[in-house]
C-alpha positions in Angstrom: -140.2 20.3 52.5 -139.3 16.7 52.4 -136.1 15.7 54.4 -133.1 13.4 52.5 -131.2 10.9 54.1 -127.8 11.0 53.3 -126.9 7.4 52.6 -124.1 7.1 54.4 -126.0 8.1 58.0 -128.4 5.5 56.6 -126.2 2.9 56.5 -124.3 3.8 59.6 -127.7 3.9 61.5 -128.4 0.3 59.6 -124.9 -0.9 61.1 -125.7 0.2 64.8 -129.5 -1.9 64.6 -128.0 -5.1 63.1 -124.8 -4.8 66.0 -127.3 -4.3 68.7 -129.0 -7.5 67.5 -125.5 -9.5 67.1 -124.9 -11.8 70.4 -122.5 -10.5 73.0 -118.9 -12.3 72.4 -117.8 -14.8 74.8 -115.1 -14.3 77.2 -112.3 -16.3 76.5 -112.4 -20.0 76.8 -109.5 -21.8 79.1 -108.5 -25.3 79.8 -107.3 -26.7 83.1 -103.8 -27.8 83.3 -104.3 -30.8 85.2 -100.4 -30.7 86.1 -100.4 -27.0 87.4 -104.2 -27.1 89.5 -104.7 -27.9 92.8 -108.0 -28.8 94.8 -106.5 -29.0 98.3 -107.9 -29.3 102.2 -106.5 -29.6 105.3 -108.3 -30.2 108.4 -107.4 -30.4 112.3 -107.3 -34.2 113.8 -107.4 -34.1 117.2 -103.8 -32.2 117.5 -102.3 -32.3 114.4 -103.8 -30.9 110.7 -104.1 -33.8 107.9 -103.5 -32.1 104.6 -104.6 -33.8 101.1 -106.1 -33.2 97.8 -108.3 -34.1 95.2 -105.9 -35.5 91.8 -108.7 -35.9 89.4 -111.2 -33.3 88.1 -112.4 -31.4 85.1 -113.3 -27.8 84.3 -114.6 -25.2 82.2 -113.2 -21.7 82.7 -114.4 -19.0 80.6 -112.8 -15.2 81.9 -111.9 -12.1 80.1 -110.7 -9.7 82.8 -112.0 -7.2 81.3 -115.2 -8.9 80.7 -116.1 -10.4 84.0 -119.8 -10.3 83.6 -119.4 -13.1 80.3 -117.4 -15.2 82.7 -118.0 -18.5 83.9 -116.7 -21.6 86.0 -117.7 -25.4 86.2 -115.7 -28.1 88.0 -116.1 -31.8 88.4 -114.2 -33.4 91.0 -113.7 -36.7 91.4 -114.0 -37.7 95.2 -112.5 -41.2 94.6 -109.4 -39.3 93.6 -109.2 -38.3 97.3 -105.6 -38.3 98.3 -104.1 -38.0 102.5 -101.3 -40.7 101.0 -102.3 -43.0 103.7 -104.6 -45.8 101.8 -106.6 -46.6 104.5 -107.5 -42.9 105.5 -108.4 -42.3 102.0 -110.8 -45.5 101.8 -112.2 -44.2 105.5 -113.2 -41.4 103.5 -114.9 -42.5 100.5 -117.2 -44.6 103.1 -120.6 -43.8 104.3 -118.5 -42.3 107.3 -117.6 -39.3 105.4 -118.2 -38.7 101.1 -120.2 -42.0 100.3 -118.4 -41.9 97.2 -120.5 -45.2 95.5 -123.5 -43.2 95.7 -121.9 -39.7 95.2 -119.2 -40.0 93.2 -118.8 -36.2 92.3 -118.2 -32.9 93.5 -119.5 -30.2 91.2 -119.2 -26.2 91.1 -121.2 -24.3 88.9 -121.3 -20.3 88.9 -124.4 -18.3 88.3 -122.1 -14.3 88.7 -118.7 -13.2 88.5 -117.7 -9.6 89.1 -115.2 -7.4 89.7 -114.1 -7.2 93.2 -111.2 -5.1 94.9 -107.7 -4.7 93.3 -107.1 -7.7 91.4 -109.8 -10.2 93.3 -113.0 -11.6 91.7 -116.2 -12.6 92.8 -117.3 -15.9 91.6 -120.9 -16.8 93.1 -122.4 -20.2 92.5 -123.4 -23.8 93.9 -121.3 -26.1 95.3 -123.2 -29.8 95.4 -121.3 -32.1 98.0 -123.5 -35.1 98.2 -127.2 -34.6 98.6 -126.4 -30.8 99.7 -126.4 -27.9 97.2 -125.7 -25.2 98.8 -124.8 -21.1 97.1 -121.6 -20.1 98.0 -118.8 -17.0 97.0 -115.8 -17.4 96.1 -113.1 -14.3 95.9 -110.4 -15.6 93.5 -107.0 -13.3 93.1 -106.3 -13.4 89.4 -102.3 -13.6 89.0 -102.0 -12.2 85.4 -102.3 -13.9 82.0 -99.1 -13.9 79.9 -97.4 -16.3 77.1 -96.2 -19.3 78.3 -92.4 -19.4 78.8 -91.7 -23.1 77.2 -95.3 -23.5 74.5 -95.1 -20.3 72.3 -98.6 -21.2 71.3 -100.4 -20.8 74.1 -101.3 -18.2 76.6 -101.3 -18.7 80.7 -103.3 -17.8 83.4 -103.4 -18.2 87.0 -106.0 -17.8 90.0 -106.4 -19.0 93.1 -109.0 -19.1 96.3 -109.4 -20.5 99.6 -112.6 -20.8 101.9 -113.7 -22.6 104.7 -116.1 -25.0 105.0 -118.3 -26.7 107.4 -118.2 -30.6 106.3 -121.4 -31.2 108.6 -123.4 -28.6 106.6 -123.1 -30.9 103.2 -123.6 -34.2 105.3 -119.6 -35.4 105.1 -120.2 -37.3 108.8 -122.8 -37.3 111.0 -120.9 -35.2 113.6 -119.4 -38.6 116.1 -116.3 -38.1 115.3 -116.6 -34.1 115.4 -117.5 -34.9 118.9 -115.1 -37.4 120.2 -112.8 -34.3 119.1 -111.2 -36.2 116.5 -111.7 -34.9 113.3 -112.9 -31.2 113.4 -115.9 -30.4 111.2 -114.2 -26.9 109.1 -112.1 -27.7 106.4 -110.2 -25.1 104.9 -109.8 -25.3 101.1 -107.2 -24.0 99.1 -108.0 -23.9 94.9 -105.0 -23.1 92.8 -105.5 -23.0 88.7 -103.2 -22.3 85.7 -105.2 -22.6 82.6 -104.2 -22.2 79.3 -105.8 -21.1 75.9 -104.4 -21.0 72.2 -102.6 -17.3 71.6 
């Protein structure tokens, strides 16, 4: 006895192939606000802890919360932007003492995972290239909530932030002399603070 399709499981069946096929969407896409991010570090000199930050860089932030597998982050830091608001330290630093920043004049991040960690952390796995050194690293960013933004009623806002430590020596910022004349200590701690905003 020969079996009929009822068109409309046909087509439903029809609709499931041809969604399978469709690509996955994209998580949302954010911009930096330059004015609300921060890329700061502090690190011990001899007694005291010199605190600064980096003013200029540039980023690509794509994160659904609910999505974190389609997620993804890319930053471009400028190391000339360096900034201890003492000129000559900051000079000291772009040198071939520390950053070499004529022949490396960028700091880049690129993630290959994020994931879903505890509570409302994430884990954001990638390479960080400091100089000649690309090394993988993880990040754990707390995500702060997304919400409108109180004074643009066209755009949403969204906040994370992360901090990690650092070995300087490991990506070649100094040779280690002044690590061991115990005057600037070779871990930097990092603190990265973003608010990013997307169209509602």
């Amino acid at each position: 006895m020969k079996r009929i399709v009822k068109p409309s499981v046909f087509l439903l069946a029809l609709f499931f192939v041809f969604a399978a096929a469709l690509p996955q969407a994209r998580a949302y896409q954010w911009k930096l606000d330059p004015d609300h991010t921060n890329f700061f570090f502090e690190v011990k000199h001899i007694y005291s802890v010199v605190r600064g930050s980096f003013d200029q860089f540039s980023g690509d932030v794509s994160f659904d919360p609910a999505a974190p597998e389609k997620s993804s982050f890319a930053f471009d830091i400028v190391v000339k932007s360096v900034n201890t608001h003492i000129g000559k330290r900051d000079t000291h630093l772009q040198s071939n003492d520390f950053f070499a920043a004529r022949d490396y004049p960028a700091i880049s991040f690129r993630s290959s995972s994020v994931k879903k960690g505890e509570g409302d952390t994430f884990l954001v796995e990638g390479d960080l290239a400091i100089k000649d050194v690309t090394r993988r690293i993880p990040l754990v960013f707390t995500y702060h909530g997304e919400k409108p933004h109180p004074l643009d009623d066209k755009k949403m806002v969204a906040g994370l932030d992360t901090t990690l430590v650092l070995d300087r020596l490991d990506y070649h910022v100094g040779d280690g002399k002044f690590y061991k004349l115990g005057v600037v200590d070779k871990d930097v701690k990092i603190l990265v603070s973003i608010e990013m905003l997307r169209d509602r």
